[in-house]
C-alpha positions as CSV (number, residue, x, y, z in Angstrom):
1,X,0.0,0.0,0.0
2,X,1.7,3.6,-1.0
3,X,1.9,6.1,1.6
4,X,-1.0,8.0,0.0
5,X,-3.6,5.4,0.3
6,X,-1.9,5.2,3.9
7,X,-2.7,8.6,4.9
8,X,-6.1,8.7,3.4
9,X,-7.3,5.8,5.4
10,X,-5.7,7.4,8.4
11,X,-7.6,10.5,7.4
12,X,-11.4,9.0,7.2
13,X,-10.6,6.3,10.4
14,X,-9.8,9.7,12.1
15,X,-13.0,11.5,11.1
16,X,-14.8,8.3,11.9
17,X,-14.0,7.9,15.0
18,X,-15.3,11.5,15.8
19,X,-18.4,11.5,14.1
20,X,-21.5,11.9,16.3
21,X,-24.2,9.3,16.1
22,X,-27.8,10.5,15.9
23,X,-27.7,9.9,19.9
24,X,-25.0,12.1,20.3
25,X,-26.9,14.9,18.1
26,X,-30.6,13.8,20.2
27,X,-28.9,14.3,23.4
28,X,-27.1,17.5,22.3
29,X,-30.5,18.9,21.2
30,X,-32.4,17.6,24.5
31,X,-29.1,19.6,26.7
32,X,-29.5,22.7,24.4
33,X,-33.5,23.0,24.9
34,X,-33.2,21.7,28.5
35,X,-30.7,24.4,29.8
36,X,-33.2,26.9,27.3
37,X,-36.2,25.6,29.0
38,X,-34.7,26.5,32.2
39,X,-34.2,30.1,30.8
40,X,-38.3,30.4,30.1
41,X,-41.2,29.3,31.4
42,X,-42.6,26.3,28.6
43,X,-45.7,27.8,28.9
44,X,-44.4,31.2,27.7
45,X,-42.5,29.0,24.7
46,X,-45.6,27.7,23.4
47,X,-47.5,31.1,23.6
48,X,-44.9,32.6,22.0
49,X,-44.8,29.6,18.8
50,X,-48.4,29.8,18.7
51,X,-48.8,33.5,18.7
52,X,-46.1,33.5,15.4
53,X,-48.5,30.8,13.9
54,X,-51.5,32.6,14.5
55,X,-50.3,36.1,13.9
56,X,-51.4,35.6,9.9
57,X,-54.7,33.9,10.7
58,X,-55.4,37.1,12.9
59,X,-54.0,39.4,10.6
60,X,-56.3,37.9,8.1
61,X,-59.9,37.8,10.2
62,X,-59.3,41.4,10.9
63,X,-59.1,42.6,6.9
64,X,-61.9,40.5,6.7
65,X,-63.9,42.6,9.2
66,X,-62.4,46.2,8.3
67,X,-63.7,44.5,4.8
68,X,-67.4,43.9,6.2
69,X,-67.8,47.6,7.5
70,X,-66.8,49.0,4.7
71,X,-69.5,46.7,2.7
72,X,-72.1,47.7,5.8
73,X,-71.0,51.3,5.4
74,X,-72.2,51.3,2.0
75,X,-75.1,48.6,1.6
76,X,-76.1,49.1,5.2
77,X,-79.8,49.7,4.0
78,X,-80.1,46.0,2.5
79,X,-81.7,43.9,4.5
80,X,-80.4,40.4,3.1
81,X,-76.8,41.9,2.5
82,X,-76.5,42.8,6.4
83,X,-78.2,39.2,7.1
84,X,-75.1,37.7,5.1
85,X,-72.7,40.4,6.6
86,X,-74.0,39.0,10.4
87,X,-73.9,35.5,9.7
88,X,-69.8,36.0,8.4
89,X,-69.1,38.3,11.5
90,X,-70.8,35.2,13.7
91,X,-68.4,32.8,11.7
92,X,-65.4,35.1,12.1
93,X,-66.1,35.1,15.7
94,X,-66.2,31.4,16.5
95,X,-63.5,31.5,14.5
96,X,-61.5,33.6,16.7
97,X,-63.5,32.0,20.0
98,X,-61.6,28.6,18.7
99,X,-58.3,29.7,18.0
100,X,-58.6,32.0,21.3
101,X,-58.1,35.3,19.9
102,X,-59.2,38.7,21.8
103,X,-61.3,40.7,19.5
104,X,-59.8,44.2,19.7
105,X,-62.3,47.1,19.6
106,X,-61.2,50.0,17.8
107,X,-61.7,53.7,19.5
């Protein structure tokens, strides 16, 4: 064997033998969000990663509402248009009931 194929197979035995196994990188992960759970409450952890999911969904139920007074504002005086208009507000709501928004009231 020439010294080159020597020193290669020294090479990848040596980065072998260093190589983490997917325990290694599980019980890295599980120290890293241990010693970070420690840091915060969980609670507040899940708040905050369901806030940033919901933050779109909210964003979304309120155009949809600054959307329905604008169409009350105009065809306010028809009776089966502010029907419809109630019924999405009622849906919106439960919507927001479910996903456990506060329903902000603008001054």
């Amino acid at each position: 064997m020439d010294q080159n194929l020597k020193d290669i197979l020294e090479t990848v035995n040596f980065i072998k033998d260093r190589m983490l196994s997917k325990d290694d990188v599980r019980d890295i992960v599980r120290e890293e969000l241990t010693e970070y759970a420690t840091k915060k409450d969980m609670r507040q952890i899940v708040e905050e990663v369901a806030d940033e999911k919901l933050r779109p969904i909210h964003a979304s139920l309120t155009d949809i509402n600054r959307r329905l007074d604008t169409i009350e504002e105009h065809y306010g005086n028809l009776k089966g248009v502010t029907k419809e208009i109630d019924e999405i507000r009622a849906e919106v709501r439960a919507i927001q009931k479910h996903l456990g928004i506060e329903r902000k009231i603008a001054a």
